[in-house]
Each structure stands twice: as structure tokens, then as C-alpha cells.
C-alpha positions in Angstrom: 35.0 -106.1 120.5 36.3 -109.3 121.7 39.0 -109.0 118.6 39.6 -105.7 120.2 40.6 -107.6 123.6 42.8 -109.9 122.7 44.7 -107.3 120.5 45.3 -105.1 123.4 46.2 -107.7 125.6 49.0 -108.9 122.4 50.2 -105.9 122.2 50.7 -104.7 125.5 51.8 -107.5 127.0 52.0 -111.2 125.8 52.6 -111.1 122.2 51.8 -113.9 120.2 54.1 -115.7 122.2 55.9 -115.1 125.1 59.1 -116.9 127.1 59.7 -116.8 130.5 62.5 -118.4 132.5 61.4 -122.3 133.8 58.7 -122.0 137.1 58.8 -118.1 136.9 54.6 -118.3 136.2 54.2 -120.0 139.3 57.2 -118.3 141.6 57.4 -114.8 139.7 61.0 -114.4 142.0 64.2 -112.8 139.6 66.2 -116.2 140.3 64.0 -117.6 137.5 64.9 -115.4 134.8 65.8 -115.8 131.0 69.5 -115.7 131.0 70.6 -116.5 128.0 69.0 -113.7 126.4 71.5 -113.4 123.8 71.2 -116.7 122.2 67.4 -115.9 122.1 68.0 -112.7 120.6 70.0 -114.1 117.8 67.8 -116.7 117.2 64.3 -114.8 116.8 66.5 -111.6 115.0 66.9 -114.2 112.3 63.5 -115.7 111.9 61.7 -114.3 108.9 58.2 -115.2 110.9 59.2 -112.9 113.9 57.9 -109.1 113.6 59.0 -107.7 116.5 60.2 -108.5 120.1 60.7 -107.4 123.4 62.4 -107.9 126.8 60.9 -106.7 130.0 61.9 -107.0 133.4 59.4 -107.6 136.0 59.1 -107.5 139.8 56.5 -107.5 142.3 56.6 -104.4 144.5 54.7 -101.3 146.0 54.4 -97.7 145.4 53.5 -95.4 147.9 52.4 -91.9 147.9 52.3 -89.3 151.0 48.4 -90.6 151.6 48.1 -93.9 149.8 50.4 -97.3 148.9 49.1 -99.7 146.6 50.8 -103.3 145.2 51.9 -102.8 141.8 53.8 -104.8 138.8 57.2 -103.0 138.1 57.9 -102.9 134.6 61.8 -102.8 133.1 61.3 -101.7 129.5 62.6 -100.0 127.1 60.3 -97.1 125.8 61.6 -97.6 121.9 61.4 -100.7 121.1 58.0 -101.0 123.1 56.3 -98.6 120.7 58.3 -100.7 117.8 56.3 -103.6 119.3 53.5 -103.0 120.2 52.9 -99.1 119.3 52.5 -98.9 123.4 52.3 -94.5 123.1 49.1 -94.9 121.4 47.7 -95.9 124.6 48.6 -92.6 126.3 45.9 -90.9 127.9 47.6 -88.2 129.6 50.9 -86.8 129.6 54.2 -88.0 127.7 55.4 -91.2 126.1 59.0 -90.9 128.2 60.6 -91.6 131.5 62.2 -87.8 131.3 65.9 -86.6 130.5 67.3 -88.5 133.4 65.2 -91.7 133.7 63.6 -90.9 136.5 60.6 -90.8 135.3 57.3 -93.8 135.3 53.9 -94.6 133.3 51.5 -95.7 135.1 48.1 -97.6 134.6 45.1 -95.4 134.7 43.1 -97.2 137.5 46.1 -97.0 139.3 46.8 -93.6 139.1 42.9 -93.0 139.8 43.9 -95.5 143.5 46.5 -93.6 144.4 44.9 -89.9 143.4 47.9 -88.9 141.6 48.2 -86.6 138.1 51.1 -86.1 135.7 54.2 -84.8 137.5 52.7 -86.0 141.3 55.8 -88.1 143.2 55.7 -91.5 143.8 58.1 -93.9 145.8 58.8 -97.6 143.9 59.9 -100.3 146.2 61.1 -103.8 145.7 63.1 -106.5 146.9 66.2 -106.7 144.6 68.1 -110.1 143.7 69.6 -110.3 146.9 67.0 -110.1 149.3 67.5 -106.7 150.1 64.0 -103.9 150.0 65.4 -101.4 147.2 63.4 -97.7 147.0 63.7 -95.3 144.5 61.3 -92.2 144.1 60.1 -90.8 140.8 57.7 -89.1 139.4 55.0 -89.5 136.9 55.5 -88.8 133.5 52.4 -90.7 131.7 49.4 -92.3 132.1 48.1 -95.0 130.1 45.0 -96.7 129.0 45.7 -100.2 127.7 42.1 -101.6 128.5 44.0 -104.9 129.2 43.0 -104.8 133.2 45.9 -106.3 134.9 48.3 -103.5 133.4 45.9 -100.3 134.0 45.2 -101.5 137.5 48.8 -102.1 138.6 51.4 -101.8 135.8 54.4 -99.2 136.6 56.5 -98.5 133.7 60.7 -97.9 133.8 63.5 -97.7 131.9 65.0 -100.5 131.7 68.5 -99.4 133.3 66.6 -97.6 136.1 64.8 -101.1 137.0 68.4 -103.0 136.8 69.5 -100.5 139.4 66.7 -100.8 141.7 66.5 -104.8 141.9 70.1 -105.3 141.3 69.7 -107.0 138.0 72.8 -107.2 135.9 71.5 -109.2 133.2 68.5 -111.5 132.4 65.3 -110.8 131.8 61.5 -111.8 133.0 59.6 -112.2 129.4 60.4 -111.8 125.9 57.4 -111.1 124.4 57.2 -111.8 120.3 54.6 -111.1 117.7 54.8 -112.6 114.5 53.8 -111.7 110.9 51.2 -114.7 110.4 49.4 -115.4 113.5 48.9 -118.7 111.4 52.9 -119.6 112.0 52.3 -119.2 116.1 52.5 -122.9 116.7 54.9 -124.0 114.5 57.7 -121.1 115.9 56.5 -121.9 119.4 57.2 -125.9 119.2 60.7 -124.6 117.4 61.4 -122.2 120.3 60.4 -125.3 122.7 63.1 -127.6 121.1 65.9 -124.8 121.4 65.0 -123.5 124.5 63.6 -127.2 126.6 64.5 -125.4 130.1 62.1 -122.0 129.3 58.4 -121.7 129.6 57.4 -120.7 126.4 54.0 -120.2 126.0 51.0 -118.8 123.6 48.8 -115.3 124.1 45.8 -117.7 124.4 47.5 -119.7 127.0 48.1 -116.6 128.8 45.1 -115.5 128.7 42.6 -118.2 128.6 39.6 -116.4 129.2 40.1 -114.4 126.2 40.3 -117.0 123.9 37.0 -118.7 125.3 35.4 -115.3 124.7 36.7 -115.4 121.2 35.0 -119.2 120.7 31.8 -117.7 122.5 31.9 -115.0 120.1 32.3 -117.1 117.3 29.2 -119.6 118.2 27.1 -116.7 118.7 27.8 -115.2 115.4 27.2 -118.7 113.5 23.9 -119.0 115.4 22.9 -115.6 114.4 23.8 -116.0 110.5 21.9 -119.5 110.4 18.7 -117.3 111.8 19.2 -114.9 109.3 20.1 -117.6 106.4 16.4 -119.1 107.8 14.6 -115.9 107.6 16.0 -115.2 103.8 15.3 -118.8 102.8 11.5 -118.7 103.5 11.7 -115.5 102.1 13.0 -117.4 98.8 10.6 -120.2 99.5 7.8 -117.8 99.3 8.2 -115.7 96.3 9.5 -119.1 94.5 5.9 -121.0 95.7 3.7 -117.7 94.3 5.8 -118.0 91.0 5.1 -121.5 90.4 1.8 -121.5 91.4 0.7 -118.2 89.1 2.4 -119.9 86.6 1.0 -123.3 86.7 -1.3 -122.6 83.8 2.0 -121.8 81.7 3.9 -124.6 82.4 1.0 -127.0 82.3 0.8 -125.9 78.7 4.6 -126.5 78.2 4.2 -130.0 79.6 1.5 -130.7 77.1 3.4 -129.3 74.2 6.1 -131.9 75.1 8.6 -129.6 77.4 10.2 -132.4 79.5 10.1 -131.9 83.0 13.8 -131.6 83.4 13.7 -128.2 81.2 11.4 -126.3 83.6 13.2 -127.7 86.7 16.0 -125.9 85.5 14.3 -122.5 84.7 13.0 -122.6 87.9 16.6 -123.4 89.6 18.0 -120.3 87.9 15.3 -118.1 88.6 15.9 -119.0 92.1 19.9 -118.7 91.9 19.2 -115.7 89.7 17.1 -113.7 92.7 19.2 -115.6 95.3 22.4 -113.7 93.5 21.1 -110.7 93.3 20.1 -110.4 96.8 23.8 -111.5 98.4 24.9 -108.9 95.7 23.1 -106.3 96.7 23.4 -107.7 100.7 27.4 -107.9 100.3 27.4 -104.4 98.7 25.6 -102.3 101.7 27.0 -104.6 104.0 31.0 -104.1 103.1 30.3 -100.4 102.3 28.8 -100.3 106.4 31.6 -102.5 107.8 34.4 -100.3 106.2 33.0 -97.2 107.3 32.4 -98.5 110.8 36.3 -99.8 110.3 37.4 -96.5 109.7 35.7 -94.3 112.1 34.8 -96.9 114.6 31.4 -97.1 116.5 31.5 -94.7 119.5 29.7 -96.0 122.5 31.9 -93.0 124.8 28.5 -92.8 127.0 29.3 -96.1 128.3 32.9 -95.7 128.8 32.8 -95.9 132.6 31.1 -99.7 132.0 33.7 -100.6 129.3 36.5 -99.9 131.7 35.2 -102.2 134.3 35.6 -105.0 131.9 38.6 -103.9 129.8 36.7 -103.3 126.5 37.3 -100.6 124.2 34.5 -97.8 124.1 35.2 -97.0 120.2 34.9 -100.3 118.5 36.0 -101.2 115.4 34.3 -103.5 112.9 36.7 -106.2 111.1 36.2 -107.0 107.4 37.0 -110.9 106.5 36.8 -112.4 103.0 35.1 -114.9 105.2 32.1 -113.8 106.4 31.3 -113.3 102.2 32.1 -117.2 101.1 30.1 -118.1 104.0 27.2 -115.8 103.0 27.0 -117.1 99.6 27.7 -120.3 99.9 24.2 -120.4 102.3 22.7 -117.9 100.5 23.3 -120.8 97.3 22.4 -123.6 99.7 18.8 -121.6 100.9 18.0 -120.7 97.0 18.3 -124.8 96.1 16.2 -126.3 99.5 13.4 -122.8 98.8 12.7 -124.5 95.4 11.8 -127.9 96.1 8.6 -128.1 97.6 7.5 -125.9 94.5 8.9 -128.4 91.8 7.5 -130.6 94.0 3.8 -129.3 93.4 4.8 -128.8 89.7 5.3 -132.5 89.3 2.3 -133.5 91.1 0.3 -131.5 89.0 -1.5 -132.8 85.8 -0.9 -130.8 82.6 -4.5 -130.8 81.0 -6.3 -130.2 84.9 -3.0 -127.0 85.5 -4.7 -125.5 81.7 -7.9 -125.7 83.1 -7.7 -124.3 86.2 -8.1 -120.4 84.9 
């Protein structure tokens, strides 16, 4: 779920890394844009990391209906290369992926649209304060709604064409973010200290620095799953330790008579490490098996928690989630699956070297 977070919040919004013109996170005003937006288009067109990219234009202002006004984020994009990016339609909940024939169109954020009691096809009025100073209206009216589940955009985002925004705050050129998302989310540091060194007088800056609060979730996450495998490692350990103790012990009669025949000690320590490795293996087999085959299914069609939606909303979670298959979590599982199977054996060797061969034979 928390995967599910942060990949809404990338692809809506911040990308794996975004730029932004120098001090526009702490004075969002259009005097601190990107303006060289051509050299950084040339630049990340030609990077082999870079996947896609976009350019938005953002402003501050407030829309207003006959009964209700609300701050909002205005939105400059363009519709294509959004859906290129970051596949933005498959967020549509309600009406059409466009801002009409004549531009005059706007998406809007679901919670916002909720606010303001409007439906696909209600008018709205956008206003803003342009470049100049000057408080810029246009009206429009609603063409989509969407449901990103990233918060800040379905309580406030409005979405328009790029030229229509240009228009309305007077914006010739320059941009507020260009948001990029690479092939290997491995390569985000190494293109972002790149971009850095090109571009000294932009902010450039990472989706986790952006958004903080997911990333923490992600470590949270993470600590909580490594404390939940080691109780399970625990459980399946003694389990080992348990069947390993009752085979030695039923067997001490066996093996005292192999120690007395001359079997050196080393030569049933090793039977009794394979046994172990042996039931170990066949348990992560069969373990790795059920498990993958539940993971992909649950992959595919998703686990539907829809009777909750209303409490997923409130924190911008998903209410279909999705399970994520890593070659990961199976290395880990066998290498401590291995690790359990070695410790489970040694207190039985143990008793097996204590014991005497002529009193093991004679205690049947």
C-alpha cells in the first residue's frame, strides 16, 4: 500500500525528480520560474536514463461557483504528454480525459469537486493574479474528474491546457516544474547531482524530498516487515528444532550402535545437517511455491478492500491494493530459512555427543 503511495504521488506530480526555478518552494510567485526550458529540454531528451518528462505551469488562485469558492492549485499542462508521463487518464473517475474542442475546459480533484458540489459539465470561474500583478478570470467548465489518491491534488488541483493557463497569468514562456521519471529508479541520484552541476541556479530536487513523509512510511514499512519475517523465521526454527530433537533422540539407540562400530562422530554430524537442510529445503520450496502463486494472483487482481473506501480516501491510500513480487523477499527467505535449519540442529548434536555409545544401546 505504501508502494502504492509513493507511485501515485510520482506519477501525478513529482516524478522521480523534479526542477523548479531557485526559491520558487518557498515563494511559489511566476517571477521564479524555469526559463531556460529549452536547454533543459535538450538536455534530459538526450539522456538515455530519462523516461519521460513534463512541464507544468503552476499558480495559486481560486475558483468560485454561484454558491461556493474554494483556494485551488492551477495547473498549466498538457493533457498528452501527461498521460505519456504519468498515464494521468487512468485516474479518471468521471467524465473525459480532455479540456474540450476549444480549451475551455478543466479536471478537477475529486474532494474538490465534492467542496464545491459541482458534476461534469457544472461552470466554474478560475481566478489568478497573472505576472504583472493584475487578478486574471476566466470561466470554464468541467470536463473530468479525477481520483489521484495523492491528497494535495484531489483536494485542490485544477487542470488546463497549457495555452489557456499562459493566457490567464500572462505567461509567455517558462515554466513552474519539470517533473522527470527515469528508467532505473537506481540512477535518481546520480542524474540529479548531474542536473545540479548544469543547472546550479534551479532547485532540483528528489520525490522523497518532496514528499518526506512518504518516504519515512516506506522505512516504517520496511522495519515492520523485517520484524515480522524474523517472528516467522523464529516460529519455523523451533519448529525445525523440534522435529530435529525427536529424531535424534528416537534414534539414539541407532547411532549409539554406529559409534560403537567405529562411525566417527563427524559422519553422523553430517547426516544429521542434511536431514535438517533437506526438510529445511523442502519447506521454503513448498513455502516459496504457495506463497509466489498468492502474491501474483493478488498482483493481478489486486485485494479489494472497496468497503472501506471512504477511510482510504481520508488518507490518500488506494482501496484495491496490489501485492509486489521481489526476487528479494525469496533470497532473504532462504538464506534464514538455511541459517534456522543450522542453529535448530545444534543442541541435538549436542546431546548426541554427550551421550555414551554402550549406555545410548542400552537404553531400549
Amino acid at each position: 500500500m505504501t508502494e502504492q503511495m509513493i507511485n501515485n504521488a510520482i506519477r501525478s506530480d513529482s516524478g522521480h525528480i523534479s526542477l523548479f526555478g531557485e526559491g520558487y518552494r518557498l515563494d511559489p510567485d511566476l517571477s521564479t520560474q524555469v526559463d531556460d526550458v529549452a536547454v533543459v529540454d535538450t538536455l534530459l531528451a538526450r539522456d538515455s536514463r530519462v523516461l519521460t518528462y513534463v512541464k507544468r505551469l503552476k499558480q495559486d488562485g481560486l475558483v468560485a461557483t454561484a454558491h461556493y469558492s474554494r483556494g485551488v492549485a492551477i495547473f498549466g499542462v498538457d493533457l498528452a504528454a501527461e498521460e505519456k508521463h504519468g498515464r494521468l487518464k487512468g485516474y479518471l473517475s468521471q467524465g473525459e480525459f480532455s479540456f474540450g474542442k476549444k480549451g475551455r475546459g478543466a479536471i478537477i480533484g475529486f474532494k474538490l469537486a465534492d467542496k464545491l458540489q459541482v458534476r461534469i459539465g457544472s461552470k466554474i470561474v478560475l481566478s489568478a493574479q497573472d505576472r504583472h500583478g493584475e487578478v486574471s478570470a476566466t470561466p470554464l467548465k468541467v470536463m473530468g474528474i479525477l481520483k489521484t489518491n495523492n491528497m494535495a491534488l484531489d483536494e485542490n488541483a485544477v487542470f488546463i491546457g497549457d495555452k489557456k493557463a499562459r493566457k490567464l497569468l500572462a505567461m509567455d514562456e517558462g515554466v513552474s516544474q519539470v517533473a522527470v521519471i527515469l528508467h532505473d529508479e537506481a540512477q535518481i541520484a546520480g542524474l540529479q547531482q548531474e542536473l545540479r552541476r548544469q543547472f546550479p541556479h534551479l532547485e532540483i530536487l528528489r520525490w522523497d524530498e518532496l514528499y518526506p513523509a512518504l518516504m519515512q512510511s516506506r522505512v516504517m514499512m520496511e522495519g515492520f516487515n523485517l520484524v515480522t519475517s524474523l517472528l516467522i523465521f523464529c516460529v519455523a526454527a523451533l519448529g525445525i528444532f523440534g522435529v530435529m530433537l525427536v529424531s535424534v533422540l528416537e534414534r539414539l539407540r541407532e547411532f549409539g550402535i554406529m559409534l560403537a562400530i567405529g562411525t566417527r562422530f563427524s559422519q553422523l554430524r553430517n547426516i544429521i545437517f542434511v536431514e535438517s537442510f533437506f526438510l529445511g529445503f523442502i519447506g521454503f520450496s513448498l513455502g516459496s511455491l504457495v506463497g509466489g502463486v498468492t502474491l501474483y494472483f493478488f498482483k493481478v487482481n489486486g485485494l479489494d478492500l472497496s468497503m472501506f473506501s471512504d477511510a482510504f480516501d481520508e488518507f490518500g491510500m488506494d482501496a484495491v491494493t496490489y501485492a509486489i513480487i521481489r526476487p528479494g523477499y525469496f533470497v532473504m527467505a532462504l538464506a534464514a530459512v538455511t541459517l534456522a535449519t543450522f542453529l535448530s540442529v545444534l543442541i541435538p548434536l549436542r546431546v548426541l555427543k554427550k551421550s555414551k555409545p554402550i549406555e545410548a544401546i542400552n537404553k531400549v
